[in-house]
C-alpha distance (Angstrom), angle and dihedral (degrees) to the residues before:
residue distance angle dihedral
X1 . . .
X2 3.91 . .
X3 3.37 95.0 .
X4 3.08 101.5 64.2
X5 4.05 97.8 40.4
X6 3.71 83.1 59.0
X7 3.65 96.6 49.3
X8 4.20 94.2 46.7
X9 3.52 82.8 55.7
X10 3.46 111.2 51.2
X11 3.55 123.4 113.2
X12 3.61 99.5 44.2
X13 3.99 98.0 -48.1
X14 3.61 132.9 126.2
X15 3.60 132.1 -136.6
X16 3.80 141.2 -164.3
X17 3.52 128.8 -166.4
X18 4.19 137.9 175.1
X19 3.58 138.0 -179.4
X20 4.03 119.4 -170.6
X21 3.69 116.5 -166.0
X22 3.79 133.3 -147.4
X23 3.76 91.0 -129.7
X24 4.56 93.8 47.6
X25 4.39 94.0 -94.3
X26 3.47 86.1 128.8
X27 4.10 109.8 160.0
X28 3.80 133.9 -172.1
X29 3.68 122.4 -152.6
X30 3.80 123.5 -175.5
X31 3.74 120.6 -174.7
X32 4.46 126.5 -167.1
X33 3.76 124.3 -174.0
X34 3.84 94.8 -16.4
X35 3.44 89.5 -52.7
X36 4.78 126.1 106.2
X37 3.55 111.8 -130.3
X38 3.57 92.7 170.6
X39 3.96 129.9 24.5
X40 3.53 114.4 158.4
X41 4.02 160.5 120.2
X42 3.65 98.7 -122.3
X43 3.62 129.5 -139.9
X44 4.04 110.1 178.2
X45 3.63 113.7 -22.0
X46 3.59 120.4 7.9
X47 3.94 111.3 -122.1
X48 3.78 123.7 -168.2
X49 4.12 120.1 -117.5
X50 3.46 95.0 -100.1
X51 3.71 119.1 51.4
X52 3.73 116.0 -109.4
X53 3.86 92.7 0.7
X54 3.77 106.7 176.1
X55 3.75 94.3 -142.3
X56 4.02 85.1 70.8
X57 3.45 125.1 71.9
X58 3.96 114.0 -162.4
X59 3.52 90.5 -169.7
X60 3.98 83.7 75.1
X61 4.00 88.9 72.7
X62 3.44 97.7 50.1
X63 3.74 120.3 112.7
X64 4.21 89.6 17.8
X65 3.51 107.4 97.8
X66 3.95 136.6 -0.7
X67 3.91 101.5 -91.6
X68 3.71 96.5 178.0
X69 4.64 76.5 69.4
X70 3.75 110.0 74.6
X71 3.76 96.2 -168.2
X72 3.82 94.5 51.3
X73 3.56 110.1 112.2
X74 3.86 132.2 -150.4
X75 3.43 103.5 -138.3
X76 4.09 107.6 142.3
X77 3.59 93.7 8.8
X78 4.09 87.9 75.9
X79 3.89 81.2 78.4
X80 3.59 85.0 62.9
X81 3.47 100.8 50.2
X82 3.79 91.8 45.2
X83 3.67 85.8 60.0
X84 3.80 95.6 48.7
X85 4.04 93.2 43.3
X86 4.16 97.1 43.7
X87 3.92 95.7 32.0
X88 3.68 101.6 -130.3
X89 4.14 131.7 103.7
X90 3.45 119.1 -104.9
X91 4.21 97.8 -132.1
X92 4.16 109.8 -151.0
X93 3.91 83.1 -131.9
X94 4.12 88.1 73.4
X95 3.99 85.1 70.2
X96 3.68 98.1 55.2
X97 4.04 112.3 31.0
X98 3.62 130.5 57.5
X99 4.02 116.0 -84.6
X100 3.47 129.1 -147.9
X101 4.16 106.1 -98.9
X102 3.48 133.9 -161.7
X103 3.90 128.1 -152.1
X104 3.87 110.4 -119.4
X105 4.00 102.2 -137.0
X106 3.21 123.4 -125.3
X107 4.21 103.8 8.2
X108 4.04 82.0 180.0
X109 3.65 88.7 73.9
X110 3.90 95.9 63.3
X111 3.65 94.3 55.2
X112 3.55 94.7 76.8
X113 4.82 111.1 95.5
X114 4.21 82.0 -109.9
X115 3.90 93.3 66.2
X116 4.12 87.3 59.6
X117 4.06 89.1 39.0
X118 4.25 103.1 118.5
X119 3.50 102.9 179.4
């Protein structure tokens, strides 16, 4: 949900998020300083909200999928990008032991239409 990209981010923080679905909706959101740069079901590259927005670097699709195909999906390969964008490795072991979680505050504040607005 935007709302709550933007909100993980504010303050100067950055924040990645993906969804893959049974059926091939698979989205990628990506959130800087409280702000989306990117909120999207991609098809080919994925481009940020604002055209040439500095905070995204197209350079970090490239390689991933065949963009010249319009039908090919992403699916898995948002793993990869979530690697290249954030800088960290996404370890195999993440899928099958428990993870440290943190309680988002305050889930009554994204119920409101503004939490869903993408600009």
């Amino acid at each position: 949900m935007p709302g709550v990209l933007r909100s993980l981010s504010r303050g100067g923080g950055r924040c990645f998020g993906l969804q893959l679905d049974v059926n091939g909706g698979d989205s990628v959101h990506y959130a800087v300083d409280g702000e989306l740069v990117v909120h999207e079901e991609p098809y080919g590259p994925v481009t940020p909200l604002r055209e040439g927005d500095p905070r995204w670097n197209p350079a970090w699709c490239g390689g991933l999928i065949d963009v010249t195909d319009p039908t090919e999906l992403w699916g898995p390969k948002l793993f990869l990008l979530a690697e290249r964008v954030m800088g960290t490795v996404i370890e195999r072991s993440w899928f099958t032991m428990s993870l440290r979680t943190a309680e988002v505050p305050a889930a009554t504040a994204f119920t409101g239409a503004g939490a869903w607005d993408v600009p």
